[in-house]
C-alpha positions in Angstrom: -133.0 2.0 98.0 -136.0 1.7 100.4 -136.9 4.6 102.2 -139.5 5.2 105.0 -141.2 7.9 106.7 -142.2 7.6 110.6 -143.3 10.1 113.3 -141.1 8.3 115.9 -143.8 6.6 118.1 -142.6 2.7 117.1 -139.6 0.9 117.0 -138.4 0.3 113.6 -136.8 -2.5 111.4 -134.8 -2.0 108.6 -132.0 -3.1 106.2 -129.0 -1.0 105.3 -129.1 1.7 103.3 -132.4 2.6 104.1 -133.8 6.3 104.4 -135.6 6.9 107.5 -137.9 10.0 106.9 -138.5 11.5 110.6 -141.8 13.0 109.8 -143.0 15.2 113.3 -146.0 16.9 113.7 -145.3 20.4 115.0 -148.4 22.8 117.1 -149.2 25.5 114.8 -147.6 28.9 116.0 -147.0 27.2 118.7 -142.6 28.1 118.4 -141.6 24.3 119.2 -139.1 23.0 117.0 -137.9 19.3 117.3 -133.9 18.6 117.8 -132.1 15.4 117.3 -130.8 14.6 120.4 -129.3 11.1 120.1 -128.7 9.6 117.1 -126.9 5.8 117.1 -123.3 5.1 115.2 -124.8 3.4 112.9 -127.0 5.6 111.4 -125.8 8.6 110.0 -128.0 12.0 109.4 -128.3 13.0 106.0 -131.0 16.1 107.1 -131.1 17.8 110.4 -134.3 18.7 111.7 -135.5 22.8 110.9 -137.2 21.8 107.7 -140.8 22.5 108.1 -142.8 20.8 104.9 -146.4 22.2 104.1 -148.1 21.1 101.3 -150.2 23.8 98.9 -154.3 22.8 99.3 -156.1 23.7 95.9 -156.0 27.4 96.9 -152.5 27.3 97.1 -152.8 27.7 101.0 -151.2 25.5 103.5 -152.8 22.1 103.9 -152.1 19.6 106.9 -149.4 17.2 106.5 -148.8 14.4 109.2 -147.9 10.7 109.4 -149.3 8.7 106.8 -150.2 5.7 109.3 -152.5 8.2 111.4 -156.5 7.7 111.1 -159.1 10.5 109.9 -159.9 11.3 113.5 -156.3 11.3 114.5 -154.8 13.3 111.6 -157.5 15.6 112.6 -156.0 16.6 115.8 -152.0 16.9 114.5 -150.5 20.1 113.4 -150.3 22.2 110.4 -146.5 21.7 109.4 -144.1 18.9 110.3 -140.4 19.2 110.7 -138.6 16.9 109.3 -135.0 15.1 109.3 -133.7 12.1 107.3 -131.8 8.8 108.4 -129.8 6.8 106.5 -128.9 3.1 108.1 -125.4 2.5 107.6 -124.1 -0.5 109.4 -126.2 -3.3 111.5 -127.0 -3.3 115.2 -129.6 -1.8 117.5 -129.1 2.0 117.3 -131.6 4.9 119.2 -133.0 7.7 118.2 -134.2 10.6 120.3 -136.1 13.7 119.8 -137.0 17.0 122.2 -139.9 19.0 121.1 -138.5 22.3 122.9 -138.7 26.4 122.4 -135.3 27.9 121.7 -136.3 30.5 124.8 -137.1 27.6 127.2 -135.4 25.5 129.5 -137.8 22.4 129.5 -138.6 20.6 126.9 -142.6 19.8 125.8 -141.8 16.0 124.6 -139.8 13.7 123.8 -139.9 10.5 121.4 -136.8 8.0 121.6 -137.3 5.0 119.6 -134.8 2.0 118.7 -133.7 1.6 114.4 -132.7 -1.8 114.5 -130.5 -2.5 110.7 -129.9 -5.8 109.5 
């Protein structure tokens, strides 16, 4: 089974049965959380988003964690934690994806990525 992470800035390409890691950089302390907000027939969520990940430096204190595709100077600038939700790609077609970066106490949201998973 081939499985991919992406932070939701590109369209994807995939066949079924792929795992689609949604890998998003969250603000430190900043409250945002990101919410699934459309999600396409034919892919079906195997993880909701609320799972922040932070991976243990050598001093066993939190070390960044951010798309893999990122440069030094970009990963720089991303966030201590991402939230993350996974994909699976069930049946063929052109299916989008969209994500809201909001606070639970707000009424606006801070961003929004929609992307297209196309499954052949």
């Amino acid at each position: 089974m081939e499985q991919i992470e992406t932070d939701g800035s590109a369209n994807l390409e995939v066949s079924r049965g792929t795992r689609i890691h949604l890998v998003m950089p969250v603000p430190d302390a900043s409250g945002l959380l990101w919410t699934l907000t459309e999600c396409g027939q034919g892919l079906m969520v195997e993880r909701e988003p609320g799972t922040i990940r932070q991976q243990p430096d050598g001093n066993g204190a939190a070390k960044r964690t951010v798309p893999r595709h990122l440069d030094a100077s970009q990963r720089a600038d991303q966030a201590t934690a991402t939230h993350v939700a996974s994909l699976r790609a069930i049946t063929a077609g052109y299916w989008s994806v969209e994500l809201q970066l909001s606070r639970a106490w707000e009424n606006r949201t801070a961003q929004v990525r929609r992307f297209t998973v196309t499954v052949i």
